[in-house]
N, C-alpha and C positions, 0 to 999 in steps of 0.2 A: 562621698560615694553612698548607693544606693542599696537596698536589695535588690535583686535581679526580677523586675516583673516585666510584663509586655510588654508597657508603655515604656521602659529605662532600654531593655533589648529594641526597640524599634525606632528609636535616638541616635543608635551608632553607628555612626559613618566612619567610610575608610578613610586612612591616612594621605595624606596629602601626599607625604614622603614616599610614600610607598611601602609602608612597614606594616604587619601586623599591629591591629588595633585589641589589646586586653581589659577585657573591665570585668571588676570579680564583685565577686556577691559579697554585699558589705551591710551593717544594718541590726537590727534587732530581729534575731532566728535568721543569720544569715550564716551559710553553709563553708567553713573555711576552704577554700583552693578550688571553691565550685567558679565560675565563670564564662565568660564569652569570647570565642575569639574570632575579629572579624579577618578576611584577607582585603588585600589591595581590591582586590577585584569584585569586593561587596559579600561574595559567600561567610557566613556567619558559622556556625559549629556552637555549643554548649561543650565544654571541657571540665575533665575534674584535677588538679595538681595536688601530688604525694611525695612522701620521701619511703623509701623500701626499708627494713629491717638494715639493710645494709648501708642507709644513709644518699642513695642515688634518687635523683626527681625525675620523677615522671610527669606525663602527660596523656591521659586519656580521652579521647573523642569521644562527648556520649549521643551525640548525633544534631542534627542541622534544625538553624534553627526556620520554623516555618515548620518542620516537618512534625517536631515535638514542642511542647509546651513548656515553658520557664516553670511549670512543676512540678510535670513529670519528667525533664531534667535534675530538677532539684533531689526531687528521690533516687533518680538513678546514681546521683552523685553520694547521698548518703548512703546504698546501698554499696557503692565500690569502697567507700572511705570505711564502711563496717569491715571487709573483706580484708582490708590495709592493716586495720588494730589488730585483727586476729594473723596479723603474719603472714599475709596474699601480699600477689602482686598481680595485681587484673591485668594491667595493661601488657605483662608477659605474658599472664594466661590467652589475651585476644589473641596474642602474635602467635604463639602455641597453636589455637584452632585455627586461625588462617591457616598456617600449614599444613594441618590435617582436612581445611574445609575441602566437603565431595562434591560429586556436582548435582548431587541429590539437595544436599543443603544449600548451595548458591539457588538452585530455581528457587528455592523457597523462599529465600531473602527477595530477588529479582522480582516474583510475582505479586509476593506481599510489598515491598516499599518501591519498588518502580517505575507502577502509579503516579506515583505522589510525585517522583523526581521527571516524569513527562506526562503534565495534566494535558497534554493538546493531542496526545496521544487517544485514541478513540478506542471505547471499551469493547468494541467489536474484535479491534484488533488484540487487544489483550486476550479476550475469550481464543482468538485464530493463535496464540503465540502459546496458552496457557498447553491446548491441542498438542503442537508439536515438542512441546518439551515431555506430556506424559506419554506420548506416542511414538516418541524417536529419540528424542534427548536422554532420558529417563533409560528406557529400556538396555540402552548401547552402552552409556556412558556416566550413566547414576552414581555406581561406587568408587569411580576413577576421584585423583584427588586432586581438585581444581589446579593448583599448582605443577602438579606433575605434566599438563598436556602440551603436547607438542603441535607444534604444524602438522606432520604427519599423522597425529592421532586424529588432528581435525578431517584433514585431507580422506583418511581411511574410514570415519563417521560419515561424513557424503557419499563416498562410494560405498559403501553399509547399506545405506537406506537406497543408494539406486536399486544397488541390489537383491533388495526386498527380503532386509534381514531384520527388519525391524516388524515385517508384517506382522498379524494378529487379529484376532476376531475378540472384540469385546461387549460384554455384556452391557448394557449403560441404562436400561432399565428394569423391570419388571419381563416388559415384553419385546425390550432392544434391541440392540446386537449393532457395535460400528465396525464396520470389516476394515480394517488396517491395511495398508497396499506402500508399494516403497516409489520406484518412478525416480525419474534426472528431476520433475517438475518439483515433486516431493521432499528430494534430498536438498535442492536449494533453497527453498522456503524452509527446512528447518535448520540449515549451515547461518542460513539470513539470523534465525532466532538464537541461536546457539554466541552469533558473533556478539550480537546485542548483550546478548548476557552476560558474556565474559566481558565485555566494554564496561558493564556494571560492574564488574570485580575487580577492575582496576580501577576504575574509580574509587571505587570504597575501599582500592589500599588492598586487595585481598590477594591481586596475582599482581607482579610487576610489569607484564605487559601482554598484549592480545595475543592469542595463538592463532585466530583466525583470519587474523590481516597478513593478506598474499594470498590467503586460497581462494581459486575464483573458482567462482559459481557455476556449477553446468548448467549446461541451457536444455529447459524441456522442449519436446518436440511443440512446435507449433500446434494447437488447438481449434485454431478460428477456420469457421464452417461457416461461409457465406450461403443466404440461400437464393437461387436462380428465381426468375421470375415466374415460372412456370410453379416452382415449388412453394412458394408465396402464394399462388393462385390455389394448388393444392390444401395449404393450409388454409387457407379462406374454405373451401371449400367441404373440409373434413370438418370445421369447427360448424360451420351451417347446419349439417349432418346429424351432427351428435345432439345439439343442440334437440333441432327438431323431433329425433329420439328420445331428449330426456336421459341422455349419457353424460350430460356436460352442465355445471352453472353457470349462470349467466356471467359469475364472478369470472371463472374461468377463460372463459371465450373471450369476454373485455378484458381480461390483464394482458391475453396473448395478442389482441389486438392494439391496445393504448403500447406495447412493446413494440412493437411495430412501428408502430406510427410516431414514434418519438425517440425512439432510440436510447429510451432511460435504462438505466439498470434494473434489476427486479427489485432489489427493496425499494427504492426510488417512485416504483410504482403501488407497490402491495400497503406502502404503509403512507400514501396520498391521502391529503387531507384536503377536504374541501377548502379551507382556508388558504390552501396554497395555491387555486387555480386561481388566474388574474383574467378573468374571461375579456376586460376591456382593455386588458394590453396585449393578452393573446399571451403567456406564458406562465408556466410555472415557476412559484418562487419557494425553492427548500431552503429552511432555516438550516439545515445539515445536510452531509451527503456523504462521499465517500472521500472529496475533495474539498469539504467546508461548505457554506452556505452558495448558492447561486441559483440563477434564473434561466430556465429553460423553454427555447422560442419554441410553439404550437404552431404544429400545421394548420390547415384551416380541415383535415379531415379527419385531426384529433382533437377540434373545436368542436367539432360537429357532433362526434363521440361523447366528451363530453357534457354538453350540455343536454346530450339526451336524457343521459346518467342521473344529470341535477333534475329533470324533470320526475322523473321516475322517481326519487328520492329527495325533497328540497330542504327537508328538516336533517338529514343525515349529518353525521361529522365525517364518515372516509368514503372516496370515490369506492371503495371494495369493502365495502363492510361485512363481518361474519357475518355466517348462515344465524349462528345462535348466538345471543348472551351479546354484549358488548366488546369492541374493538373493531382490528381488521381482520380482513381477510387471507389465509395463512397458508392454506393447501396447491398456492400455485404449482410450486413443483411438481408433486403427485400428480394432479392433473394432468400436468405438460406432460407426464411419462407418459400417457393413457392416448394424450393428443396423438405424438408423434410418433407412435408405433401407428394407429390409425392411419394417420398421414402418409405412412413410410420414408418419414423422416429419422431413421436408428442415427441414435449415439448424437442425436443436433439438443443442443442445449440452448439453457433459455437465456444465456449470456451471448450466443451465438443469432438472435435477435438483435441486438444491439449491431454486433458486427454488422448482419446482414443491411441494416439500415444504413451504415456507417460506406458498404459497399457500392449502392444504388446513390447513394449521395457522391462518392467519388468518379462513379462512371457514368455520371451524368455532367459531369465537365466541372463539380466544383471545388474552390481549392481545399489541399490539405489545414493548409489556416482555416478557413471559414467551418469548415465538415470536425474541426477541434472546437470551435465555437461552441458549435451547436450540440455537441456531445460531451461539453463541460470538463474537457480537457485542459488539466494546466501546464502540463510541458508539452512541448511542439512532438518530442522525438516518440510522443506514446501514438499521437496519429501519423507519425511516420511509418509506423508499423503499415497502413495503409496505401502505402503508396504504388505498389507493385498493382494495384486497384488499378489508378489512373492510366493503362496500357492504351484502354481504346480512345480517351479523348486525346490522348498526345498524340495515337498515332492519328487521330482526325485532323487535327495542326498540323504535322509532318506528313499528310496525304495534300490538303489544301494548298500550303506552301510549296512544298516539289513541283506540285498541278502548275502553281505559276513560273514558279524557275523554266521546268518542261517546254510549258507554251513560249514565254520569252526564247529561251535556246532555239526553239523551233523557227522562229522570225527573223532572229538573230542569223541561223545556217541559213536559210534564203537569202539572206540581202547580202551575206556572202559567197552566195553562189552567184551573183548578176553581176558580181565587179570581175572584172576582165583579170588574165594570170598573168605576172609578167612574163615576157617571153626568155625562151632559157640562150645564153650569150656563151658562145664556145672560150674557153682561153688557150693560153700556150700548153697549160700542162696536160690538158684533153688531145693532143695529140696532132694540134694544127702546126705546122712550120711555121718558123719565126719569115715575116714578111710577105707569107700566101696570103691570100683571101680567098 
């Protein structure tokens, strides 16, 4: 045996048998009862082994490995084994704060090592996750003692936030302020976070099982604001407008227009890199997005859009680039609020772009498959949401179709109108005598 370094931990492979694989730190300055211990299933851990005052062995997790280093393992292990000499027992003491851990200290654990335990996890969503736990999590449910919660305290934490107990005005800058609001949409997206989180405490051994699993999710009211063609035309028209005024930047009126014309999301578009337009295959290619990397097909009058762009700019790196200083371009929203009161488009959002594209692509007869294609969808059932869309061309199919049935029936009742009836034959029980004629 070895001492414990990266290359001896990156060696050990699970057991064949299926048993827990042990290999201890062995060596000159090697740490006694420090070690590794792998499962069947490949997960590995850093462990320290003691005997207590009382003569009973312990085993202490000092955490995964990948996550910590074979040395700052090692220290953590001589820091429990100091704890040991002096008449501790850590590994009671952990079990002790699990039972008292709050859910003040779980988010903290959750947002600090979380991370690490789902790198495919995108930092957007962490920032969206960190939000609702110090805005609805926290405030509800902070001093509660992770252990102690029930379904029903989850259950009643949703209904909390529907009903806008959690609101709040907070300062967040200098010159800030985020207004805090509760909402069915609200309360699910943080029951969503809340669940995650306790899944991390059972993982890490802290609660024995989720209190969140079985409460389902309320459903927010529907959001999506398609817009009419007519209001489409109005928007074209308000941005000309403004424009011509000197109310508008150029940046502005092209984000709300490339929106449009493509059906992207807004960061999708604000944070477009020239490197990402494939002008000679006609598509855009994000190395990221909200769904992983993918390729998105160009109109030919978001081709057109763009290369005007390039003209006007050929040395640029972002189709939007600040007004000042380097990057992108960042004020879409504010804008759009300015647009769409102009517009008299109240309360239409610029995710509601997307939709509207997503609309005029369905009621123009084409399918929910392909209209998922092209708006970078990777389950079927998210452009399913769209389907109530496709009303007018089914009913153009079931107007077309009946037209023929109709004309056929029509042809059909004629040529049975020209065949003769048979003639109607009395019997006996109609009333004739047996033997008259």
């Amino acid at each position: 045996m070895a001492k414990l370094t990266k290359r001896v931990v990156d060696a050990i492979r699970p057991d064949a048998a299926g048993a827990d694989v042990f290999v201890w730190d062995a060596g000159d300055g090697a740490i006694k009862g420090f070690g590794v211990r792998m499962k069947p299933s490949g997960a590995a851990s850093y462990l320290v082994q003691y005997r207590t005052r009382e003569g009973r062995t312990r085993r202490l997790v000092l955490g995964r490995v990948g996550v910590i280093t074979p040395d700052e393992a090692r220290t953590l292990a001589g820091d429990k084994l100091m704890q040991v000499a002096h008449g501790g027992d850590p590994s009671a003491d952990r079990h002790l704060a699990r039972d008292a851990l709050t859910v003040n200290e779980l988010a903290e654990f959750y947002l600090r090592d979380g991370p690490a335990e789902k790198p495919n996890k995108k930092a957007s969503s962490w920032v969206a996750d960190a939000s609702n736990i110090e805005r609805h999590i926290r405030p509800l449910l902070g001093r509660k003692i992770t252990k102690s919660l029930t379904q029903s305290d989850i259950a009643k934490f949703q209904a909390d936030v529907a009903a806008g107990k959690s609101k709040a005005d907070i300062r967040t800058k200098k010159r800030g302020r985020a207004i805090v609001e509760g909402g069915r949409g609200t309360a699910a997206r943080s029951l969503a976070v809340l669940g995650a989180m306790l899944q991390f405490a059972v993982d890490r051994k802290f609660i024995p099982g989720n209190p969140a699993k079985g409460v389902r999710l309320l459903k927010g009211q529907a959001k999506e604001r398609f817009l009419s063609e007519a209001e489409v035309a109005r928007l074209g028209d308000t941005l000309a407008v403004m424009r011509a005024e000197y109310r508008l930047s150029a940046n502005a009126a092209n984000g709300v227009r490339l929106l449009l014309l493509t059906g992207c999301r807004k960061s999708e578009i604000t944070t477009l890199r020239w490197d990402w337009v494939d002008f000679e295959r006609g598509c855009l290619r994000l190395p990221t997005s909200k769904t992983g990397a993918k390729a998105i097909a160009l109109a030919a009058a978001a081709l057109e859009l763009l290369a005007g762009l390039r003209e006007r700019d050929p040395a640029g790196a972002w189709v939007l680039p600040a007004a000042r200083g380097e990057g992108a371009y960042t004020g879409l929203q504010k804008d759009w609020e300015r647009i769409r009161e102009r517009a008299g488009l109240h309360r239409v959002r610029l995710h509601d772009l997307r939709h509207s594209f997503a609309s005029f692509a369905v009621a123009d007869g084409h399918s929910l498959f392909l209209v998922g294609k092209v708006l970078g969808h990777k389950q079927a059932r998210t452009t399913e949401g769209y389907a109530h869309l496709a009303v007018d061309p089914l009913r153009a199919v079931a107007d077309g179709t009946a037209e023929r049935i109709a004309a056929a029936m029509k042809i059909r009742s004629n040529v049975m109108e020209t065949v003769p009836r048979p003639q109607h034959r009395q019997t006996p029980s109609e009333g004739t005598a047996p033997g008259k004629v």
